[in-house]
C-alpha positions as CSV (number, residue, x, y, z in Angstrom):
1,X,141.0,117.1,38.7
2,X,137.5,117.1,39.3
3,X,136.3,118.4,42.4
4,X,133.3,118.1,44.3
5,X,131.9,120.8,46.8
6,X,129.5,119.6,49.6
7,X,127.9,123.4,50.6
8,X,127.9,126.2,48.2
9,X,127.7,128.9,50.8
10,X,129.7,132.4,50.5
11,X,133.5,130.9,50.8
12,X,132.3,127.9,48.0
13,X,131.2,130.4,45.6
14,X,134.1,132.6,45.9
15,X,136.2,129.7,45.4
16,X,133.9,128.6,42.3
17,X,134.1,131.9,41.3
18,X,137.9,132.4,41.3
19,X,138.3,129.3,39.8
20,X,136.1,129.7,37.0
21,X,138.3,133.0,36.1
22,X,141.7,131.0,36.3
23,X,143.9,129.1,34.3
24,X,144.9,125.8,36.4
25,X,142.2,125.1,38.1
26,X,139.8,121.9,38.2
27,X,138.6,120.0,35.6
28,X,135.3,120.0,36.4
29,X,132.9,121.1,39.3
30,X,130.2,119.6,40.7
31,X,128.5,121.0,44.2
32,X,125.7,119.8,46.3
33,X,123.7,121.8,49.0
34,X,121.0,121.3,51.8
35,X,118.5,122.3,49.5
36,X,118.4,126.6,49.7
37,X,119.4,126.4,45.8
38,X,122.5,127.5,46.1
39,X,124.3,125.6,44.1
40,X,121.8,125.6,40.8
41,X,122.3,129.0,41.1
42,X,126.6,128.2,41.6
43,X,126.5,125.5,38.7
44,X,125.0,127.9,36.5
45,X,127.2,131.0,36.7
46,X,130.6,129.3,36.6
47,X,129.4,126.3,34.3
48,X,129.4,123.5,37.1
49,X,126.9,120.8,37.3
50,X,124.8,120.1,40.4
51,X,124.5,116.3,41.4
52,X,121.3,114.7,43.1
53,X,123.2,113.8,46.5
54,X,126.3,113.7,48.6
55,X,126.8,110.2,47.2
56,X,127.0,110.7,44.1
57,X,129.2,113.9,45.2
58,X,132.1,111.8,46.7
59,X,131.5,109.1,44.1
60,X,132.5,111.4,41.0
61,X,134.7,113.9,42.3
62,X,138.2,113.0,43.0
63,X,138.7,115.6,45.7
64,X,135.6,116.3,47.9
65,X,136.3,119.8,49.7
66,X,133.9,120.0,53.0
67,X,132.4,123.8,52.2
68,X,129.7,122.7,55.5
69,X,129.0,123.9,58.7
70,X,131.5,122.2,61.3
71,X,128.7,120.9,63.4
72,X,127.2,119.0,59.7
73,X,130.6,116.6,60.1
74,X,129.5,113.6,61.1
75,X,126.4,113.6,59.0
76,X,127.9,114.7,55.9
77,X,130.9,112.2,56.3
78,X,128.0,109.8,56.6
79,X,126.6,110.5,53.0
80,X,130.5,110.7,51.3
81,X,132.5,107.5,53.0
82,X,133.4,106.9,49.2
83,X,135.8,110.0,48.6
84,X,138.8,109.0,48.8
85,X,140.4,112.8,49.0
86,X,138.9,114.9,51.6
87,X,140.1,119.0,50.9
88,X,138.2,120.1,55.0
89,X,136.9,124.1,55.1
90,X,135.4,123.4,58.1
91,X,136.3,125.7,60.8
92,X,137.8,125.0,64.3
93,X,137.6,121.6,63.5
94,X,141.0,119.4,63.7
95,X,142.8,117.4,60.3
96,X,142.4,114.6,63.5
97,X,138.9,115.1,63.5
98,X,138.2,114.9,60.0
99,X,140.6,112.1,59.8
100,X,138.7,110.1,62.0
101,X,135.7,110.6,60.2
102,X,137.3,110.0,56.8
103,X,139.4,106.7,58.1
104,X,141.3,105.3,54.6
105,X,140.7,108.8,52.9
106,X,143.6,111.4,52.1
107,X,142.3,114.4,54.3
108,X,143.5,118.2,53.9
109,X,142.6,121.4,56.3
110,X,142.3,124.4,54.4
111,X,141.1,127.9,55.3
112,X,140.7,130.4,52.8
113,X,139.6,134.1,52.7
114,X,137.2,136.0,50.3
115,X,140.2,137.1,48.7
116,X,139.6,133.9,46.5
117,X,137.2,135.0,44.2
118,X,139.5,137.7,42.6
119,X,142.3,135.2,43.0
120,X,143.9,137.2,45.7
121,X,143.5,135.1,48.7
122,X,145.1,134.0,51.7
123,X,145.0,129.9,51.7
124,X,146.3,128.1,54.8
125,X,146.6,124.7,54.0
126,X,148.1,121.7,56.0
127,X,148.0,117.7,55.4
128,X,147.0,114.9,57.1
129,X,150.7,113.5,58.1
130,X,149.4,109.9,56.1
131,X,148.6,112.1,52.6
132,X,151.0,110.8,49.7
133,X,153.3,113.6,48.5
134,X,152.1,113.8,45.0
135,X,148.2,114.0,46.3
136,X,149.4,117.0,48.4
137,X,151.2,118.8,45.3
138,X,148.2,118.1,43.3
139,X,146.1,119.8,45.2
140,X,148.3,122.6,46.5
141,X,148.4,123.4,43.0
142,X,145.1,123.0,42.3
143,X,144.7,126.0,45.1
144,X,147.6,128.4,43.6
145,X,145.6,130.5,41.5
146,X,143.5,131.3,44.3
147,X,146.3,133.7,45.8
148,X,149.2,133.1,48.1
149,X,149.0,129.4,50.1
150,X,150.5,129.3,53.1
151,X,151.8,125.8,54.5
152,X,150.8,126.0,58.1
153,X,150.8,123.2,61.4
154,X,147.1,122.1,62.2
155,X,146.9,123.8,65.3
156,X,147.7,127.0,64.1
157,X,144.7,127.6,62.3
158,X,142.0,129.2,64.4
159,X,144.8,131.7,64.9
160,X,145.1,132.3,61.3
161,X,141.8,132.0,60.4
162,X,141.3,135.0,63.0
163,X,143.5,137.1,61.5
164,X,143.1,136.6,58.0
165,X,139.4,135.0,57.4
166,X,137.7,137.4,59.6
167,X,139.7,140.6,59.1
168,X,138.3,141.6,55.5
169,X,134.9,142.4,57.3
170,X,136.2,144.5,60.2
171,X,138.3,146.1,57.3
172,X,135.3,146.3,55.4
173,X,134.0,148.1,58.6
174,X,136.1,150.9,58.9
175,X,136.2,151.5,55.0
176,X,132.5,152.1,55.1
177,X,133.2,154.4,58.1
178,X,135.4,155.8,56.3
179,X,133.5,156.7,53.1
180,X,130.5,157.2,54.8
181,X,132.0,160.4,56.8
182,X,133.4,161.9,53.4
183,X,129.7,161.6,51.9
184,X,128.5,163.3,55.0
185,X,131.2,166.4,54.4
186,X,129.5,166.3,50.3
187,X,131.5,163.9,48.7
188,X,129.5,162.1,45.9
189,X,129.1,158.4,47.5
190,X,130.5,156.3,44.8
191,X,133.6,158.3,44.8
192,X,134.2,158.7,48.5
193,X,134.0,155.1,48.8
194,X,136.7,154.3,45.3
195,X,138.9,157.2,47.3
196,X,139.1,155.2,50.3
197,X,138.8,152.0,48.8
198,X,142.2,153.1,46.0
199,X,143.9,154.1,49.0
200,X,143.7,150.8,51.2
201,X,145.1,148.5,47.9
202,X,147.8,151.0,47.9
203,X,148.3,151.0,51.6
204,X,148.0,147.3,51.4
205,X,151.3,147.4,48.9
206,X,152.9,149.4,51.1
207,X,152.7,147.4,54.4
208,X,154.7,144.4,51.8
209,X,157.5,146.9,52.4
210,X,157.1,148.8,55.1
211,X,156.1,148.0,58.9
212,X,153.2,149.6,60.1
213,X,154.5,151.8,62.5
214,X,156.8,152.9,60.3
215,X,153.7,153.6,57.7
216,X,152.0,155.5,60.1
217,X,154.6,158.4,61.0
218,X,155.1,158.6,57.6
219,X,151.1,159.5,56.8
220,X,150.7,161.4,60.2
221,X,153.0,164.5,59.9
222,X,153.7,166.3,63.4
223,X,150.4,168.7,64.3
224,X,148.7,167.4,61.1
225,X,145.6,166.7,60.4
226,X,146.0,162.7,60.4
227,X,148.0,163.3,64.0
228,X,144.4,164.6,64.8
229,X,142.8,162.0,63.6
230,X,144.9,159.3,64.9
231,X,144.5,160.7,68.4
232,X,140.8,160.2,68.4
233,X,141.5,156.4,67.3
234,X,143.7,156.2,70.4
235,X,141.4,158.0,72.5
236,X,138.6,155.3,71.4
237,X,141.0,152.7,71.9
238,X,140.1,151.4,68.2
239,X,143.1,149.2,68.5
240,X,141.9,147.6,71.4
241,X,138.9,147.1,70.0
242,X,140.0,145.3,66.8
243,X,142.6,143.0,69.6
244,X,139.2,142.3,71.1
245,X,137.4,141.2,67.9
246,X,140.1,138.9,67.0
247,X,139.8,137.2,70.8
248,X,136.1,137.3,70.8
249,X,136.5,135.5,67.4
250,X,139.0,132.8,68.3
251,X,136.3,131.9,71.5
252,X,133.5,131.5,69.6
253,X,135.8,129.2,66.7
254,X,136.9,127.1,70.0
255,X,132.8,127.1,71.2
């Protein structure tokens, strides 16, 4: 399948990226942008060609994945009315929406994470009720070697893009905290950050098995030095801060 991306921001490239490194994915890519030079610079490192216009974009790609800021909708779907396969990354904005700006077209909603680029992402994906069956296979394969897809109703989607499109910076956050206060006790900075970055992928395995509760009293022995810790998180009310992120992320997604 060839596939066309109109924007080549952060999420495109990862996708680009993840692609390139995969077996299954599309035949060819071809990506546009609002002239920052992006996607010259895209084309070139995965071996994708740039095209002169959205036109020609929607023209010669057989899926046309909206990689734009929600509020370039109307101006982009102005430039592309000849896609007939619409794959929408636009966020907080409804498969109605894009439906009605796409009328005739076979429109998808998708949200990925970063995860993407090393082909471990999360993928939410959901069709427009009217897309044929064997369009929505193709391109829910087409998305598989990304990571794990995740069939989910349209209007669960800010939700999940709250949870699992935003999180990887405010883990990213507390990581850097993290390694930052083992270089200020001496550890040598590129190895306080692999420590703590090593033990979040095998943290991350164990929360597939294990609820996180359950993970915690396991780490935290009684009068330990993670009880100590922990207590200071609590005392902070860290988790209420990360409840807050999530809420002040969802408001700003629903404007």
């Amino acid at each position: 399948m060839i596939v066309g991306l109109a924007g080549s921001g952060n999420v495109a490239a990862a996708m680009a990226r993840g692609w390139a490194s995969a077996d299954g994915g599309p035949e060819q890519l071809l990506f546009t942008d609002s002239g920052s030079g992006r996607a010259q610079a895209l084309a070139s490192e995965v071996g994708g060609e740039v095209v002169g216009s959205n036109l020609e974009l929607a023209e010669r790609a057989e899926l046309l994945v909206l990689a734009v800021k929600p509020g370039a909708l109307e101006a982009v779907a102005g430039e592309t009315q000849a896609a007939a396969a619409i794959l929408s990354m636009l966020g907080g904005t409804s498969l109605e929406r894009v439906s009605g700006a796409y009328p005739g077209a076979s429109v998808f909603r998708l949200m990925p994470n970063l995860g993407v680029e090393v082909r471990r992402g999360v993928l939410c994906f959901a069709p427009a009720p009217e897309a044929p069956a064997e369009l929505r296979e193709r391109v829910r394969a087409l998305l598989e070697p990304l990571g794990r897809v995740v069939d989910l109703d349209d209007g669960s989607f800010d939700a999940a893009t709250a949870v699992m499109a935003c999180s990887p910076a405010y883990l990213a956050l507390a990581i850097e905290a993290i390694a930052d206060s083992g270089v200020a006790d001496g550890l040598d900075d590129e190895l306080s950050r692999s420590l703590v970055v090593e033990a979040a992928a095998g943290t991350a395995e164990l929360l597939r098995q294990r609820q996180p509760a359950e993970l915690r009293r396991a780490v935290a022995s009684p009068g330990g030095s993670t009880e100590a810790g922990l207590e200071v998180l609590e005392r902070r009310k860290v988790g209420d801060a990360f409840a807050e992120a999530v809420r002040a992320s969802l408001a700003r997604m629903r404007g």
